[in-house]
N, C-alpha and C positions, 0 to 999 in steps of 0.2 A: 835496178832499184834507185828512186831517187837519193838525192844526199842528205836528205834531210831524217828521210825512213832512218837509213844507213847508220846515220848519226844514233839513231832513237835507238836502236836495235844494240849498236855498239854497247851503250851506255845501258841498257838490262843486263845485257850478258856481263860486262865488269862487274855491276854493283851485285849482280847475284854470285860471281864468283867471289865475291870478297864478304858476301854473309858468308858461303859455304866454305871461306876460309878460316872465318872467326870461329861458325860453330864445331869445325874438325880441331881448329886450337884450341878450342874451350878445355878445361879439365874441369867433368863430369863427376859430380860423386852422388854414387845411385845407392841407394840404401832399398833393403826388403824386408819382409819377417819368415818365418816358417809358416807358409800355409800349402802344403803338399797338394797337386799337381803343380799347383801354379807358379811356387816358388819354393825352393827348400836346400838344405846342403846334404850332400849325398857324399861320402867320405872324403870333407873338407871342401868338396867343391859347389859352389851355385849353381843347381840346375833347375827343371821345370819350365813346363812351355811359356808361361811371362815373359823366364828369364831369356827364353833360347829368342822368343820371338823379336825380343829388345835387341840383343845381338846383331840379330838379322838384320833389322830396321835400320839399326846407325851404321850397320856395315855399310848398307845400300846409300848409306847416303855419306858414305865418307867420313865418318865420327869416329873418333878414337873410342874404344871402349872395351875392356878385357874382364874376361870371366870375373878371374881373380880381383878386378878390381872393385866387386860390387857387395857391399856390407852387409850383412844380417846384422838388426839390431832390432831391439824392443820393438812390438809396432808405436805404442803411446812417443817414445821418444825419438825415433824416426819422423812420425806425422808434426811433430815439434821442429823437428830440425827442421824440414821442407819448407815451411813457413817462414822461418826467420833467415834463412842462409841461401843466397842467388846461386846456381848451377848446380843445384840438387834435385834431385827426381827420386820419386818413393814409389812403389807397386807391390802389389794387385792392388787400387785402392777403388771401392764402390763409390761411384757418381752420385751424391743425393744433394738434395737441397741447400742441406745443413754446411754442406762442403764445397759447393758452385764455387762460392767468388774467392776462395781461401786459396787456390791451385791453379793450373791452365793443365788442358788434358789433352791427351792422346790414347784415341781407339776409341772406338770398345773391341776390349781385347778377346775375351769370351761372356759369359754370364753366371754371375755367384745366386747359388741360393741359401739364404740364413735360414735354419730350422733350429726349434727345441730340440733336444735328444736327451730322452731316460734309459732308464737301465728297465728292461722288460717285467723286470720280477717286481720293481718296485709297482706294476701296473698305476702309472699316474696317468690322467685323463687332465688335458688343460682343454679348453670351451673357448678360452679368449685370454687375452691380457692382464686382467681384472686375477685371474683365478691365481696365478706367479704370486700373491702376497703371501699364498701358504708353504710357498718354496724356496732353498737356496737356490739361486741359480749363477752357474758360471761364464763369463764374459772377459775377454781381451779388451782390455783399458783402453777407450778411443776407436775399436774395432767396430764396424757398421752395424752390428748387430747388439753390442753395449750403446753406440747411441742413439737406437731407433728402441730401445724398451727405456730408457732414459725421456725420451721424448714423449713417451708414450704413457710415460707417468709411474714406472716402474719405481720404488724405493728403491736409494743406494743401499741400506741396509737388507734387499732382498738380493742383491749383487756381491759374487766374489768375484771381483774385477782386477784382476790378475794380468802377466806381461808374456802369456806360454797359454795356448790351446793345447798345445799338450800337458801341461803339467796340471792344465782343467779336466781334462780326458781320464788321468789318472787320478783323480780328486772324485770324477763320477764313477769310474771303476770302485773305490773304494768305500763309496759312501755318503763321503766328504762332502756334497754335494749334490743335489737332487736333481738339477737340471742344467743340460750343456749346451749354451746358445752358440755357433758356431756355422761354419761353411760344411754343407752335409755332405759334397766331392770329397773335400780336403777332411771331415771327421771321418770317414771311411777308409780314404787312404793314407791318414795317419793313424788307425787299428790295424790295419792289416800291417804296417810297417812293423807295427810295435807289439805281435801277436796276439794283438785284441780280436775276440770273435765278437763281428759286426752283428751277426743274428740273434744277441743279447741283450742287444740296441734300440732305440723305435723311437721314429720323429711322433711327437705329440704334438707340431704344430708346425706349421711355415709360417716363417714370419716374412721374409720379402724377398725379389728376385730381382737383383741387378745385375748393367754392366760393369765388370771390371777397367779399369784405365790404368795409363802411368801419370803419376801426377808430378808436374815441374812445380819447380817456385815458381811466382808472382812474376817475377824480374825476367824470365823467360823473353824472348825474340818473339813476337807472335809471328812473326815470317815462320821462324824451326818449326813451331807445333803445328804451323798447316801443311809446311812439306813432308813433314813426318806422317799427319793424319792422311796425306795423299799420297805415301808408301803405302803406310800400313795398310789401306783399302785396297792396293795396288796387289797386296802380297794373299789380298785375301781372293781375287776373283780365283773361280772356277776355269779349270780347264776342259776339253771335251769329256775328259771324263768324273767332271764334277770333283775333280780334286784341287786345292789350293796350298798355297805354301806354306800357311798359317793352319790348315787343316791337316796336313801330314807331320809336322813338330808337333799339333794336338794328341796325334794318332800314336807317334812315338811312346808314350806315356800311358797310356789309357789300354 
């Protein structure tokens, strides 16, 4: 190899071991909310394939980062923090528009579907967007699916926009509430947790189908979120027999 390669070559391998020294120094504070599969606490501990998949991800790439260290809080006041405060990361967070230039992302992790959900007996029929004016309905404050009927011209006064999918879940259980806009994986798998029988249930509508991401602050390294976006793909190929790494932590769960 000439001396001059030699040189060049040298000087990638330093300067990239000395990112992947800052971002293993970094201290990371990763905050989530309760959205079951994807993220939840399971007798005090953070679990969920989000969370397990995140693990994996900065294990692979030499990052400090421990169960125990990763927050539940509000989603409204999590997606606050992320914004204003440098080495913070929030998830499962939906990719839309609204949200592009506010975050720097990694993945797509799986894919959310937001639906209506009634209680059967009430037999309500929604047609479209428009028809929600004759209903309460309930939403997670700043959740994808609180700002996509927000957008869409929904009344705040037609919204109980609240900090707990489940304590909306118990609010449509009871009455309280005519309609539960949420994640339909994670409203199923928070009935079942919480011995709600789901076949009492019935989406009245889809409202939209994203990916999931983890979203960093602003201030992020954009070197971290590519090598990380080139884990995470990494962790997702197939093997011969069509299984991946990211598909069997999925499986774990499901």
């Amino acid at each position: 190899m000439k001396r001059g390669a030699l040189i060049f070559v040298l000087i990638i391998l330093i300067t990239s071991f000395g990112s992947y020294s800052v971002w293993a120094e970094a201290g990371w504070t990763v905050f989530t909310e309760e959205l079951p599969p994807y993220n939840f606490v399971q007798n005090g501990v953070v679990r969920g394939f989000s969370t397990d998949i995140l693990l994996k991800l900065f294990q692979k790439n030499n990052i400090a980062l421990k169960r125990k260290d990763i927050r539940v809080l509000p989603w409204a006041r999590a997606y606050q923090m992320v914004q204003e405060i440098p080495g913070t990361i929030l998830f499962s967070m939906a990719r839309t528009a609204e949200r592009e230039n506010l975050f720097k992302w990694v993945g797509p992790i799986l894919h959310s579907t937001s639906t209506l959900i009634a209680r059967k007996d009430r037999k309500i029929r929604i047609e479209n967007i428009a028809d929600l004016a004759r209903f309460k309905v309930g939403t997670v404050r700043e959740s994808e699916p609180d700002q996509y009927l927000l957008r869409k011209g929904v009344s705040e006064q037609n919204l109980d926009r609240i900090t707990s999918g489940y304590s909306n879940m118990k609010k449509l259980q009871a009455g309280r509430i005519d309609i539960l806009a949420f994640d339909a994986l994670s409203t199923r798998f928070f009935m079942e947790q919480k011995g709600l029988d789901p076949d009492r249930y019935e989406v009245v509508l889809t409202l939209t189908s994203r990916p999931l991401y983890y979203a960093f602050n602003k201030e992020t390294d954009d070197k971290l979120i590519a090598v990380l976006n080139t884990t995470l793909q990494e962790m997702k190929k197939q093997d011969a027999e069509g299984r991946s790494l990211v598909s069997q932590i999925v499986k774990s769960y499901l």
